[in-house]
N, C-alpha and C positions, 0 to 999 in steps of 0.2 A: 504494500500500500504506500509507495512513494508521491513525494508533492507532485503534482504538475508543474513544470518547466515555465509556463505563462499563468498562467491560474492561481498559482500556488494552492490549489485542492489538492485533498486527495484523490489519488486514483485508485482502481480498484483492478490491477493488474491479474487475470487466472492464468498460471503454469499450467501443466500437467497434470490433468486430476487420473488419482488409481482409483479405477474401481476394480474391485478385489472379488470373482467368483468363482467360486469351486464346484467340481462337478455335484460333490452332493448338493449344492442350490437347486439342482435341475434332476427332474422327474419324467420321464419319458414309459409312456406304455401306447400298447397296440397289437401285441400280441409274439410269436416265436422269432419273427424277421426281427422287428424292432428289439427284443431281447439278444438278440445276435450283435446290432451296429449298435447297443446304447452306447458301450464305451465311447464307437468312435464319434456319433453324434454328440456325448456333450462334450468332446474335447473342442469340436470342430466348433458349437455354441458356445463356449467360455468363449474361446480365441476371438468371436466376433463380437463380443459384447463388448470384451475388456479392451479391443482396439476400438471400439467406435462410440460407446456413449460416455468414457471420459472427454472424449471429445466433445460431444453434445453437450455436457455438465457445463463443459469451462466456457463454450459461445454461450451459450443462453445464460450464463451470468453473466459474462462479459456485456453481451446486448441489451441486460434488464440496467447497467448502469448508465448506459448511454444518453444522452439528452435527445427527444425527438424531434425535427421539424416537418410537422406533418403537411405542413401546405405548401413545403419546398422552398419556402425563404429562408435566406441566412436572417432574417429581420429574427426569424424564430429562437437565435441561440445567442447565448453569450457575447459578450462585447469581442473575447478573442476568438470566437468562429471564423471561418474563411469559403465556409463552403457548407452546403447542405447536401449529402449524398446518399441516393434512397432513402430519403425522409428521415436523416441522419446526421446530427450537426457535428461537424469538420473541424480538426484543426492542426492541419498538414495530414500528416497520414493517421492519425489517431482519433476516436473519436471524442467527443467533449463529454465528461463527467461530470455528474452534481449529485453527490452521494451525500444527500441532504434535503430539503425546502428551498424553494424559488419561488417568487410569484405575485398577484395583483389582488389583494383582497377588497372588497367594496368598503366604504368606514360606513357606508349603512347598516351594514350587515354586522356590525361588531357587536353591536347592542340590541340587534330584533327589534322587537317593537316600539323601542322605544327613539329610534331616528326620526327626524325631520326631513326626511329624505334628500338626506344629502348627497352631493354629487363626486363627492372625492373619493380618494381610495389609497393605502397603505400601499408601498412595495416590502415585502416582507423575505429574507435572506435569511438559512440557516443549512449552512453546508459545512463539509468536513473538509476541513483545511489547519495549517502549522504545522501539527506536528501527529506522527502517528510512530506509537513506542507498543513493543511485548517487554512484557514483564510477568515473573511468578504464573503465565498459562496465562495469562491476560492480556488485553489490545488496551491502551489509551488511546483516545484518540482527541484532535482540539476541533473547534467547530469556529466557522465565522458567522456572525450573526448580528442581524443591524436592520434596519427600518427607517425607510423612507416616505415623504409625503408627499404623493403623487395628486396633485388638485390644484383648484385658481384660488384667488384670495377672495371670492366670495363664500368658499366653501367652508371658511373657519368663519367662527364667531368672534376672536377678537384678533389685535394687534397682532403681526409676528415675529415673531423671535428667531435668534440665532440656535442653530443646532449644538447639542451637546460637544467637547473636543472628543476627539479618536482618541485613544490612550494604550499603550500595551498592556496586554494583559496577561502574568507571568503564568509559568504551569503549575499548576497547586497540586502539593503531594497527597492532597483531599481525593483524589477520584485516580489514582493511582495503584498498583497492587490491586491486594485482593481483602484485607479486611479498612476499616473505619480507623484514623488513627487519633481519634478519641476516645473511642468504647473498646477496641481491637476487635470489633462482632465482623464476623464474614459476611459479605454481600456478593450478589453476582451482578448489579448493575447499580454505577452511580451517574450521576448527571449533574453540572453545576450551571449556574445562571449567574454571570455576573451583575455590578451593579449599573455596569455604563448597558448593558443589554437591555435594562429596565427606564434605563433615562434617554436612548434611543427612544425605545416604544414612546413612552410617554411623550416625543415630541412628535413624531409623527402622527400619533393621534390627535394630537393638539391640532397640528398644521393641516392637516386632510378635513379637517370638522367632526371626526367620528364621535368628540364630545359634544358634539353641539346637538342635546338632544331634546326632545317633548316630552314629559309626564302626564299622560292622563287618565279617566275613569276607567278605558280598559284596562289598564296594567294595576291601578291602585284602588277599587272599590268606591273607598271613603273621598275622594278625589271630588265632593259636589258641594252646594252651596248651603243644603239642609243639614251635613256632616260637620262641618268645617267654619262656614260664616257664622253661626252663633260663637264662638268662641275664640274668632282671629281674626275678624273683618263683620262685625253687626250690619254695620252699615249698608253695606253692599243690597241688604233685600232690596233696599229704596229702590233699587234698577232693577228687579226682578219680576214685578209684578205677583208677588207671589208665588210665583216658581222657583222650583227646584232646576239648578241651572248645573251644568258640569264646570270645572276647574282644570285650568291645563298649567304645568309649569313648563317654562321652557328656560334649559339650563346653559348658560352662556360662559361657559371660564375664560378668563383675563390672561391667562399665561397657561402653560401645560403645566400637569402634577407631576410631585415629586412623589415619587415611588421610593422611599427609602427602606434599606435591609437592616433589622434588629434583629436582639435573643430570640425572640419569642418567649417569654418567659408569662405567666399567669400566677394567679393564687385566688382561694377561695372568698368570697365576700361571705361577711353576716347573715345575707340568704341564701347562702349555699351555692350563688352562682360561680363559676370558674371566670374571673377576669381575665382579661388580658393588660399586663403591667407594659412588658417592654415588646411592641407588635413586631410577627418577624417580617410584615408589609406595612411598612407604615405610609398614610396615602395621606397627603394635603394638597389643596385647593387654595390658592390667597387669593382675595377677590372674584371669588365668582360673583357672577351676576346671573341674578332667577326672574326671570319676568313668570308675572300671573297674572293669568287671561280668565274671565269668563263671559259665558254667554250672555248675549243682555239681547232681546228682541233680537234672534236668531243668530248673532255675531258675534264674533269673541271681540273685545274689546280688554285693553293693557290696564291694570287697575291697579299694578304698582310695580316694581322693582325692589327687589336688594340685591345689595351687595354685603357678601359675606364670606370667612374664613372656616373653609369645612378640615377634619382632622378625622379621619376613619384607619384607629389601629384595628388592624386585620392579622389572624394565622392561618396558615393552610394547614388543611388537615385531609386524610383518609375519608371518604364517605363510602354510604353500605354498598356503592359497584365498585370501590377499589379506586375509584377516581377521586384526584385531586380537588376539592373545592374551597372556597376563602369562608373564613368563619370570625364573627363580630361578638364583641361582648354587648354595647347595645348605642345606640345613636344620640341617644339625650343627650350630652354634651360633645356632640361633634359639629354644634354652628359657634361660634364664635365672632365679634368686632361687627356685628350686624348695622348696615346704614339702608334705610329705607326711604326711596325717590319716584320720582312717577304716581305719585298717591290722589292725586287732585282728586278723583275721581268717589274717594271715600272717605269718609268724617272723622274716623280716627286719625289720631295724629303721627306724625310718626314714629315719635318714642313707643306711644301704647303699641304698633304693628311690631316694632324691632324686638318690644319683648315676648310679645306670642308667639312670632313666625319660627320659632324652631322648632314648636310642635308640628307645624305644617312638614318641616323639611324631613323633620327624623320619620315622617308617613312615608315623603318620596322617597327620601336615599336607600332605605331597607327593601324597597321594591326595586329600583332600579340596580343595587350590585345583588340582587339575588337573581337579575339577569345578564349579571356576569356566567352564570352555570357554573360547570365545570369541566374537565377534559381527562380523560385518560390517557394514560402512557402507552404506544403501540407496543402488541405483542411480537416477538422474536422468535423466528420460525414455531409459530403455534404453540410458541410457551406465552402464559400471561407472566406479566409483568408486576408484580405484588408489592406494594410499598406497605413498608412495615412501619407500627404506630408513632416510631419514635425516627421514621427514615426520615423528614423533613425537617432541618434546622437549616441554621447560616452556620460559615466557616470560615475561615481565613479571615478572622478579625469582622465579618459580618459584612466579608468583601463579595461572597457567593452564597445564595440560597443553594442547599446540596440536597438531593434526593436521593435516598439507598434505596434498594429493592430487589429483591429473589425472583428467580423465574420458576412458577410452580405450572402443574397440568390441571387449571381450570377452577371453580368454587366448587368448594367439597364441605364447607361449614353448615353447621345447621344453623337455622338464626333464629334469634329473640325474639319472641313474641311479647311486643310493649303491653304495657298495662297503665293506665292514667287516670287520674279526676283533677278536676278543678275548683275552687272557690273562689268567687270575687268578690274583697271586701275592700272596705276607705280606709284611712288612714286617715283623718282631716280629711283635707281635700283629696288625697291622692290614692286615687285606686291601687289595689292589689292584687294579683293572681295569683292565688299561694296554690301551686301543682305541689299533688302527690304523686309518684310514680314508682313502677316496679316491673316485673316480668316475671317468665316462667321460669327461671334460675337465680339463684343466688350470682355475686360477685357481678353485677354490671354498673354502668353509666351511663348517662344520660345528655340527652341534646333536645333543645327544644324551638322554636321558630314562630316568633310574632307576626301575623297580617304578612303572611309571604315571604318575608325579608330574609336576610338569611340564616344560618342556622348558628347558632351558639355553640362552643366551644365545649366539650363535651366535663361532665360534671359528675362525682361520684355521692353526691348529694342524691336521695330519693325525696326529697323535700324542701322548694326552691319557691319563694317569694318574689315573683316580679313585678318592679317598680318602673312605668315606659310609661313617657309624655303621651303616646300615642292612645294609650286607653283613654284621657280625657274627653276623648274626640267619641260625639253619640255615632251611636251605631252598633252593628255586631261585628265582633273581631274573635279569630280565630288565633288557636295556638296548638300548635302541631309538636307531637314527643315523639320522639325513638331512642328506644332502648338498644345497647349492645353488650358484649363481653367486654369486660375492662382490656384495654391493648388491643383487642380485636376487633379490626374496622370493616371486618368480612362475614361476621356475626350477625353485625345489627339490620335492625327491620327494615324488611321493606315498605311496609304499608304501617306509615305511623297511627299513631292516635290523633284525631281531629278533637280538639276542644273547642267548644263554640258558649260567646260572654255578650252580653245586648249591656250596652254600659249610656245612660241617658248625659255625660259631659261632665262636668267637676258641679260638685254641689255648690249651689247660693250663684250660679252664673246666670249672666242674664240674657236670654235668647231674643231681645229685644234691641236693638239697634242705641246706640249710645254707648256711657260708659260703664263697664263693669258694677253691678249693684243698682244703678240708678235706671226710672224707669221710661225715661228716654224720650217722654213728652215735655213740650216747649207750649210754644205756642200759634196758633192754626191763622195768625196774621202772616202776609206775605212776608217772608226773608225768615222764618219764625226758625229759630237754630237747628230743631230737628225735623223740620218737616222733611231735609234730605232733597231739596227740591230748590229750581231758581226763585231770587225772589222776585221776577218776575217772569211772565211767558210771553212769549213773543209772537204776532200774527204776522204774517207776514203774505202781503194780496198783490198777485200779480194780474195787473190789468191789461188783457190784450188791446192791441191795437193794429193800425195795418202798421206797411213796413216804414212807411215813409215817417212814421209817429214812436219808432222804436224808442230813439233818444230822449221820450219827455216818460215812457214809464215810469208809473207811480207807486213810490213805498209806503204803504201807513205802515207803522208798528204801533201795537196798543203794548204797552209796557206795564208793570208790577200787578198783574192778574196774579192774586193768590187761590193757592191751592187749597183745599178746604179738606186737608185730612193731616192726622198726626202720627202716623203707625202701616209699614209696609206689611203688619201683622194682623190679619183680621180680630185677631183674638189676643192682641195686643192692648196696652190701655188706650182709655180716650181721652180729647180733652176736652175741658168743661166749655168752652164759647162754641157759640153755634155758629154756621156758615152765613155768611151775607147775603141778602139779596143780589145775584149778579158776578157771586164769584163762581170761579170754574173749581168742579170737581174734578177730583185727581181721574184718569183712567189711561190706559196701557198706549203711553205717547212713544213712537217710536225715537231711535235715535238720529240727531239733525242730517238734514241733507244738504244744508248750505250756511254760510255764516259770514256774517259782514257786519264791520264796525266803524263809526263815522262820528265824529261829535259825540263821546259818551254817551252812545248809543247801540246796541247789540241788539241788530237782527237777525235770526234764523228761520229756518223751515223746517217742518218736520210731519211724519204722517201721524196719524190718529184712529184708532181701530173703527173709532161711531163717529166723530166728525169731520172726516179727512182730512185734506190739509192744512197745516197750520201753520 
């Protein structure tokens, strides 16, 4: 397996393959003839085998490493091709190897549902290349690996940035030999990630837009304006008409995340849950920017912005197919330095929004990295590939996340069968889900999962109190348990336990538009603070004329028409003064279609469900 000469990959050179058959392999019957010629028949069959399908062996490996160009272009192959030969990419007399990944991935596709269908897309690199060593019956081998943004600059949502430096990256005696040289435990396959392989990623996801995404009702439930607006935006019914309207977030980052590598280290809290102290992914955002949309008379309309500092310490752990997936202790304090702008539109100010909206975001962020998934490791000539519970740390000063793992013949584990209940109680204000859980054996642990999100670090607690901003939020929410064998990530269930909790919001809050506790009537005079409404409405009468008379059209505006209601809540309070002779009742006006301003005067137009234009 020498470098390539231009490439510097590896290649994947086949000599001579023995194949080794002796006459007992071969059984020949047919009766007295054939018992006469078997001798000389299987001498005459070994000789042909063992001349001809080593040869077969060593092309058809040799051909399976080759790069293809199927449509005859050298455009097809590498920068050093020269030539594409029977759908074959050239390079002089050899042909071009990439004993690794190559390729174009969509950045819509990185996150499924949750793209704004964007138009960029990653080039993504991971082949074998530097340096390839035996040792102790074993191949090292080094891998090149890196990530580019393939997209225009409308396809990112903010500023850009300069790409991370290229740096060498030394060979670490971590993935060397044949046992772990921290634990000395034997392994058959290790794998390391550096940390510049992570701060690639992370800018080309930036620069292609693959972050620039949408949150909404499909992916998050509670994602509506009956969920959500009594407890982080009242105001907002004003524009609803009484409807139950959806919520979309759409997530805008200022710079790419740092992906930074730690211990991974945890410890138990006071409920039994497993923290995580030092993450061994540790993920920050500075300034992101969230716009939230919702529907108002059929259209999403921007009802505010933040900007904010998100902080998601993450471990990777084993889950029950053997594949790798990221696991969260929990989101309640992952917003941080929150500034909220774009608010005109809603009565709260922006201080009261900056300190509710985490509860909104710890809804989205647990939904959206739980559509991160996860991935498994390819199997090795139909051996699977088994990471064992403790095969995932960092190494080399927490310069490489390292993966150990056995190659075993297949799942042969019996598994858990979970066992759960739930209880929700308050705390003061603050909800509780105190789970009990167990299974059909002694000696397990447990994992559990909020409204989708992702799953928590596994716990040897069977009695775990949880404490999540996101129960405040009415509605039903859901929490999922799976039980496993302690260390055994091949054990656990597959079909958890579904908990289901109907939670009515934080006690003493006020589902009425205004502030917190108070009951959010004013007064039913035009400009009256909470009518939520202009203090005045605007007519606005276009008078035809023919053409030659365009230039003298006439604008009346009737100006501070008040509205004669105090509560976008039918079953909200009322207030005590009655309506005027001659004011206009509130009813479902839609949003302006034209706007013009002259002399401290603002005219608009807009439709009207019962008196058309207005």
């Amino acid at each position: 397996m020498p470098q390539d000469p231009d490439e510097v990959t590896t290649r994947m050179n086949v000599g001579n393959t023995d194949v080794d058959f002796e006459e007992d392999d071969i059984s020949i019957g047919g009766g007295f003839l054939c018992d006469g010629l078997e001798s000389t028949l299987k001498s005459t069959i070994v000789d042909l085998l063992t001349d001809n399908i080593g040869g077969l062996v060593g092309e058809a490996i040799g051909d399976q490493s080759c790069v293809a160009c199927e449509s005859g272009m050298t455009a097809e192959c590498g920068a050093f091709a020269d030539a594409c030969t029977d759908a074959v990419c050239m390079i002089g007399d050899r042909c071009e190897q990439r004993l690794g990944v190559a390729g174009r991935m969509s950045a819509a596709g990185l996150f499924g549902g949750f793209s704004n269908g964007q138009l960029g897309s990653l080039d993504i690199y991971d082949v074998a290349g530097g340096y390839t060593e035996t040792d102790a019956e074993g191949v090292s081998m080094g891998m090149y690996s890196g990530a580019l943004p393939f997209a225009e600059p409308r396809d990112r949502c903010g500023p850009s940035v300069l790409a991370p430096a290229n740096i060498a990256i030394p060979e670490s005696t971590f993935f060397s030999g044949n046992t772990r040289p921290d634990t000395n435990a034997a392994f058959h396959v290790g794998i390391g990630v550096h940390q510049q392989v992570l701060d690639h990623l992370a800018y080309a996801a930036y620069e292609s837009g693959a972050l620039c995404l949408n949150i909404t009702p499909g992916a998050v439930d509670l994602l509506t304006t009956d969920g959500l607006a009594p407890l982080l935006m009242p105001s907002v019914a004003d524009l609803l008409h009484g409807k139950n309207s959806p919520i979309v977030m759409g997530l805008r980052p200022q710079s790419p995340p740092t992906l930074q590598i730690g211990e991974g280290t945890t410890t138990e809290s006071a409920g039994g849950e497993t923290v995580i102290v030092d993450p061994l992914l540790d993920v920050r955002f500075d300034d992101m920017e969230i716009d939230f949309f919702v529907m108002v008379d059929d259209q999403f309309i921007r009802v505010m912005t933040l900007r904010a500092d998100i902080h998601l310490p993450m471990n990777l752990e084993v889950n029950e197919l053997g594949e790798i997936e990221p696991v969260l202790s929990d989101v309640d304090n992952a917003i941080s330095d929150t500034v909220v702008f774009n608010s005109e539109a809603l009565r709260e100010t922006d201080a009261e929004l900056e300190e509710r909206i985490p509860l909104l975001l710890s809804l989205a962020l647990s939904s959206l990295l739980d559509g991160l998934g996860s991935f498994a490791l390819p199997s090795l000539g139909g051996l699977d590939v088994q990471i064992a519970d403790d095969g995932i740390l960092s190494v080399e000063d927490n310069a490489f996340i390292a993966i150990y793992a056995d190659l075993a013949l297949g799942d042969t584990m019996a598994r858990v069968q979970t066992e759960a209940s739930m209880e929700l109680a308050y705390d003061g204000e603050t909800p509780v889900a105190k789970l009990t859980m167990g299974g059909d054996r002694p000696g397990l642990e447990f994992t559990y999962q909020v409204d989708g999100g992702l799953w928590s670090p596994y716990t040897s607690s069977s009695e775990v109190s949880l404490r999540r901003d996101i129960l405040h939020i009415a509605g039903t929410h859901t929490i999922s348990v799976r039980a496993r064998m302690q260390g055994r990530p091949l054990s656990a269930d597959q079909s958890p336990v579904v908990l289901r909790a109907t939670t009515g919001g934080k006690p003493g809050q006020s589902y009425f538009h205004g502030k917190p506790q108070e009951d959010g009537c004013a007064s039913c005079n035009g400009g009256g603070s909470s009518s939520g409404w202009l203090a005045g409405l605007v007519l606005l009468l276009l008078m035809q004329r023919p053409r030659r008379y365009a230039k003298h059209l006439a604008v009346v505006a009737l100006a501070s028409l008040s509205a004669c209601t105090c509560s976008s809540d039918p079953a909200g309070p009322t207030c005590l003064e009655e309506c005027l002779e001659g004011e206009v009742e509130r009813g479902p006006i839609g949003r302006y279609s034209s706007l013009a301003a002259s002399e401290g005067r603002i005219v608009a137009t807009g439709p009207h469900q019962l008196r058309g234009p207005l």
